[in-house]
MIRO-317698 format. One line per 10 residues: for each residue x, z, y of C-alpha. Coordinates in steps of 0.2 Angstrom, whole numbers. Each point is the difference from the previous one (the first is absolute). Layout:
BEGIN
X Z Y  ...
END
This chain:
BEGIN
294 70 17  -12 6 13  -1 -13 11  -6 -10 -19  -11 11 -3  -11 -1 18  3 -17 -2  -8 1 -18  -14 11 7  -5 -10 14
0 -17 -12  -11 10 -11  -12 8 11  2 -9 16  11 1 17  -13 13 7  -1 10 -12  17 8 -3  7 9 18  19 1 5
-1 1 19  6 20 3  -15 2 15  -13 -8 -13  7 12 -15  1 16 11  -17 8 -3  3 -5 -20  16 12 2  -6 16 9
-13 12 -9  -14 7 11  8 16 2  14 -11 7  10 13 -11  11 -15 -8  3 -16 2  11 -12 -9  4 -18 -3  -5 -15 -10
5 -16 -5  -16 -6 4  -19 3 2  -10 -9 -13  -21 0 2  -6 -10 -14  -18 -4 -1  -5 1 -17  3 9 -18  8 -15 -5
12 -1 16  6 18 -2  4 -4 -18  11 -16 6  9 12 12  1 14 -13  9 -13 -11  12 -6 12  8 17 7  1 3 -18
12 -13 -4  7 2 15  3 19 -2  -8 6 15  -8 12 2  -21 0 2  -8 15 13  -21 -3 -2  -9 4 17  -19 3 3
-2 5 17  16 10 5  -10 18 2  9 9 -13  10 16 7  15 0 -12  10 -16 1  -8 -6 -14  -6 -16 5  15 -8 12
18 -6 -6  16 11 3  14 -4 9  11 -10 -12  -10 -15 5  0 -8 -18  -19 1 -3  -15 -10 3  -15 7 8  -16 -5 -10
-15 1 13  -18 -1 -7  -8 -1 17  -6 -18 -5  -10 4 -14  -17 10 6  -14 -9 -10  -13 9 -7  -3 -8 -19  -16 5 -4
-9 16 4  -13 4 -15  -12 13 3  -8 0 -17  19 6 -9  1 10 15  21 -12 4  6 -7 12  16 -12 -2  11 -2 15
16 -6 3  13 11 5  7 -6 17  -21 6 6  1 12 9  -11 17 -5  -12 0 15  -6 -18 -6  -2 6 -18  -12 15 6
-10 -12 10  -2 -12 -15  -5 14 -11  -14 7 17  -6 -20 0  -3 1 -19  -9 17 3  14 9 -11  13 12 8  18 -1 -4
7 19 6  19 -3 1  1 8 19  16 1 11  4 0 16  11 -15 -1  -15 -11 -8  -3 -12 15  21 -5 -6  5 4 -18
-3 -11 -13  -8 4 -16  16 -7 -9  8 13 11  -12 13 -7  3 -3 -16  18 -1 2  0 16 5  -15 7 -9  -8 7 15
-10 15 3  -9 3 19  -14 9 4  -13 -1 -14  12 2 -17  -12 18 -4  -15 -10 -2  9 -18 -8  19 3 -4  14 -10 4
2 -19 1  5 0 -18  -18 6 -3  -7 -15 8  7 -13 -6  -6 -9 -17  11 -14 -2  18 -9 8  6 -17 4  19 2 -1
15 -11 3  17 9 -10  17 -1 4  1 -17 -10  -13 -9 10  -12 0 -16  -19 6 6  -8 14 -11  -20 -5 1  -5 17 -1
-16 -2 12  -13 5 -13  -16 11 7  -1 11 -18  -3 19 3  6 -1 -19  15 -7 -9  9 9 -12  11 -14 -7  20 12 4
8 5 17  -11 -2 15  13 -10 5  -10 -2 22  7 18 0  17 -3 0  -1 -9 15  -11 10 11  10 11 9  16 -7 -7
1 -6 18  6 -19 -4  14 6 -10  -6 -9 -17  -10 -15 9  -8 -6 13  -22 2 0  -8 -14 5  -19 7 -3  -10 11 -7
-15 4 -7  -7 14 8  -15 15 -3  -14 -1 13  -12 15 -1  -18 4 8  -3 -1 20  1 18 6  -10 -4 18  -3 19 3
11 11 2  1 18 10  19 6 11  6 15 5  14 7 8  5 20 -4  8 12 6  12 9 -11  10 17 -1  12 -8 -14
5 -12 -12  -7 12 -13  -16 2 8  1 -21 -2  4 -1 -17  -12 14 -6  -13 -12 8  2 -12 -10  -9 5 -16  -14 6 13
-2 -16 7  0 -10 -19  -14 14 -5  -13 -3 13  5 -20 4  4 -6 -18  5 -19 -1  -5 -3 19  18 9 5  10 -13 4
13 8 13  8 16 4  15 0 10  11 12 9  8 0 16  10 14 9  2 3 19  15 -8 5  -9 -18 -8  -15 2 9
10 5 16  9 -17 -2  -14 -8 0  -9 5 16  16 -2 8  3 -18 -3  -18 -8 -4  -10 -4 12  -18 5 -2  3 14 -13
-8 18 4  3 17 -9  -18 1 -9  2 20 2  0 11 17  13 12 -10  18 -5 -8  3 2 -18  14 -1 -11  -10 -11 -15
-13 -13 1  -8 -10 -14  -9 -16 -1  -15 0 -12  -10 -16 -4  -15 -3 -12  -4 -18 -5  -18 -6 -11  -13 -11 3  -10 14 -1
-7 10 15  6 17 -3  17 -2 2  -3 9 15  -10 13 -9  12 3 -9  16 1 11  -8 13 10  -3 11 -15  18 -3 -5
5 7 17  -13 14 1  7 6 -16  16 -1 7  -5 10 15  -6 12 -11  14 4 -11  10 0 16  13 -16 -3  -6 -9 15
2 8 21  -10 -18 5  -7 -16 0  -6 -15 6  -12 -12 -9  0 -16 6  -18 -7 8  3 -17 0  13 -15 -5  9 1 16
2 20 -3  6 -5 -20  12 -9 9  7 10 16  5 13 -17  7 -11 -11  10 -7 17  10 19 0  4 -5 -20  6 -17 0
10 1 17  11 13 -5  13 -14 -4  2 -10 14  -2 14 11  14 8 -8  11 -16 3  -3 6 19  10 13 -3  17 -6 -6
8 1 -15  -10 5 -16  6 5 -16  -15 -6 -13  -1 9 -16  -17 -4 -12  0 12 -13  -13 5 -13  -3 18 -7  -10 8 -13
-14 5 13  1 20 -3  15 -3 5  0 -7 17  -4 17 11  18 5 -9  10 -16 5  -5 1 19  1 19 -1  18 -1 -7
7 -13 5  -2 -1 19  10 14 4  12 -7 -8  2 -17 9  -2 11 17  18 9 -5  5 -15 -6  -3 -9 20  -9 12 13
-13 -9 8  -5 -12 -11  -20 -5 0  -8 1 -15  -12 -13 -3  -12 4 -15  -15 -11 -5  -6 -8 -16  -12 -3 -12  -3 19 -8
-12 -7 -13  12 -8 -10  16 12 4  9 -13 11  7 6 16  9 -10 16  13 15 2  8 -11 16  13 7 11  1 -5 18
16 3 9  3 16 13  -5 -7 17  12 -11 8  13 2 -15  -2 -13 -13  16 -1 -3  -2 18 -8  -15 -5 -11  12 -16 -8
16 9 -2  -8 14 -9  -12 -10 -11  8 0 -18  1 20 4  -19 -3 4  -5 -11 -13  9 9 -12  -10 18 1  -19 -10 1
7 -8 -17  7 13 -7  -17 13 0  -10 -17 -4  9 1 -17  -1 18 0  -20 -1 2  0 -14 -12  -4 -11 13  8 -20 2
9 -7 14  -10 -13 1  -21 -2 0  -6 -15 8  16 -8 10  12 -5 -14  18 3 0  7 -15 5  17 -1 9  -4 16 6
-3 11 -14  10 -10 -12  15 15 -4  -11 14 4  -14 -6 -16  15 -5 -13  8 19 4  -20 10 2  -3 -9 -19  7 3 -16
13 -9 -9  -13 -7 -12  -12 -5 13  13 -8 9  7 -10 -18  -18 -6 -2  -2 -5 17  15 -10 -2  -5 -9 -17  -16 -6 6
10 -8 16  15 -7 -10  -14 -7 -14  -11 -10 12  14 -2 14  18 0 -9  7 -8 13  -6 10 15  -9 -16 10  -16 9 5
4 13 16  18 6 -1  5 16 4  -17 5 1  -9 17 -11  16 1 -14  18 3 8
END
């Protein structure tokens, strides 16, 4: 049956296409994190909506199994085959035109194998911004991102990828295309139906393209870096921060020590901005067309001074400044791959409640493994936190046999605090058990009804988000 199939695929689509060779599959198989890697009947890299809907249609009759890819930057095995080797690996790599960009509507429509840095520099050549921000954006896909509805640095200020994105372009489980690219900021004809599959992580379909929300230039903007005493002081900031900077706050984000040690440790270039250590730090940006973002950042932070939440800062002076402090945010990831193993954990928290959750709960993992490196950032504005554990030095093997132990308290004060598991990274393969047992029985059943009305006979991603 499998070797029809490929031969099906490739009659469709064509001999290059579709990918069987083991060294040709093996970067298809293997996420980022290098975490997991499994196997696959084949590679398949259609070039059009039509193609993937031909695939789609194939594997269906041919029960296998349909696993979407972007650009295989996810951290949660959500976007590569398990181990069975009974699926297909649906890669959009080949579809990165830009439709249109209209800068009257304020859209953009793109297809969803482009990845997200081309989509912002459409958007900049149209004079329009489109603030979706992550590290990974020179790599992930925006099919990817709105798989996985993702978040990134600027969701205070914009939201999440589900509030940028107007209309979808989907193939279902079938191989029928839903034409749902429609540029309306109104339509209240039933169920927004574009919401099911954003963040449904290719469960229920496969995107194709989008319709996405492009908003005003921003070329000005004002950066600091701060010292702080504790994540209190960073959370009783942010009200400060929203009172003197208004809509121009864009970005506040959290990092402790141990991150910002990582960093200077393993990227070159990087320098501590203050002569002094600190436990806290956050990263404050303003964004306007206007002049007095600056203005107004150094009021902010005056205030701050004043009412004692801050012990320091540095404003940057000029674009290479802005982006020597940014550097000690965004390399905190691949810095900590330097280090050995790593246990991830994205969790979201009422934002009172975060000073709590770190207060609380690493003592806890320290009994738990003696040693262990705590490695705190995040994005404090909207309550989500990258609550990462490195392993104790030179005993990785400590760090992975106690991880359900680990994993286990960070979840279960998450639910405690009335927090999630999961903010911006999905769940996956990873997180698959752990979000079906942190959810009630009801959310679970409703979860389930929506994948066995759209997907009754589990085609799209197996094993993937619902045991």
């Amino acid at each position: 049956m499998s070797a029809d199939l490929v031969h099906d695929l490739r009659t469709a689509l064509g001999e290059s296409a579709v990918l069987t060779n083991p060294a040709d599959m093996a970067a298809y198989v293997t996420d980022w994190t290098g975490s997991f890697t499994g196997a696959a009947l084949a590679v398949v890299r259609p070039a059009s909506t039509a193609e993937v809907a031909t695939a789609v249609r194939l594997c269906a009759a041919a029960g296998v199994g349909v696993v979407p890819q972007g650009g295989n930057t996810g951290l949660v095995g959500g976007g590569v085959p398990d181990s069975f080797g009974d699926q297909i690996v649906l890669s959009l790599g080949r579809m990165r035109r830009v439709r249109e960009v209209d800068p009257v509507a304020d859209t953009l429509t793109v297809e969803a194998g482009t990845p997200l840095a081309t989509v912002q520099e459409a958007a900049a050549a149209a004079g329009r911004l489109f603030p979706l921000s992550l590290g990974s954006e020179g790599s992930c896909t925006i099919g990817g991102t709105i798989a996985t509805n993702a978040g990134g640095t600027a969701v205070l200020r914009y939201g999440m990828m589900r509030e940028l994105v107007l209309g979808l372009e989907v193939v279902l489980p079938d191989g029928r295309v839903w034409d749902g690219l429609r540029p309306l900021r109104k339509d209240n004809t039933g169920y927004d139906l574009k919401q099911l599959f954003i963040g449904s992580e290719g469960t229920l379909g496969v995107v194709t393209a989008a319709v996405l929300r492009l908003l005003p230039a921003t070329p000005r903007r004002a950066t600091a870096f701060v010292a702080l005493e504790s994540v209190s002081a960073a959370t009783a900031l942010l009200p400060l921060l929203r009172e003197h900077a208004g809509g121009q706050l864009t970005t506040w984000e959290l990092l402790g020590r141990q991150a910002v040690d990582l960093v200077l440790a393993h990227l070159p270039g990087t320098r501590d901005p203050f002569p002094e250590r600190h436990e806290w730090y956050g990263l404050v940006e303003l964004a306007d067309t206007s002049a007095d973002v600056d203005e107004r950042l150094e009021s902010a932070l005056g205030a701050a001074a004043d009412q004692g939440l801050l012990l320091d800062a540095v404003v940057a002076g000029s674009p290479a400044q802005r982006e020597s402090l940014w550097a000690l945010r965004e390399g905190v990831s691949e810095a900590q791959k330097s280090e050995g193993a790593t246990l991830k954990h994205d969790v979201t928290l009422p934002i009172t409640a975060l000073s709590r959750f770190v207060a609380e709960v690493g003592p806890r993992l320290l009994t738990a493994l003696p040693g262990l490196r705590l490695v705190t950032y995040g994005h404090v504005g909207d309550g989500n936190l990258h609550y990462n554990i490195s392993a104790p030095v030179g005993d990785d093997a400590a760090l992975r046999r106690e991880a359900p132990t680990l994993t286990r308290i960070v979840y279960d004060a998450v639910t405690v605090l009335g927090g999630s598991i999961s903010a911006e990274h999905g769940i996956g393969a990873l997180k698959r058990d752990a979000a079906a047992a942190y959810k009630t029985g009801v959310e679970v059943d409703l979860l389930r009804a929506v994948k066995q009305a759209i997907d009754p006979d589990g085609v799209m991603n197996p094993r993937k988000v619902l045991p």
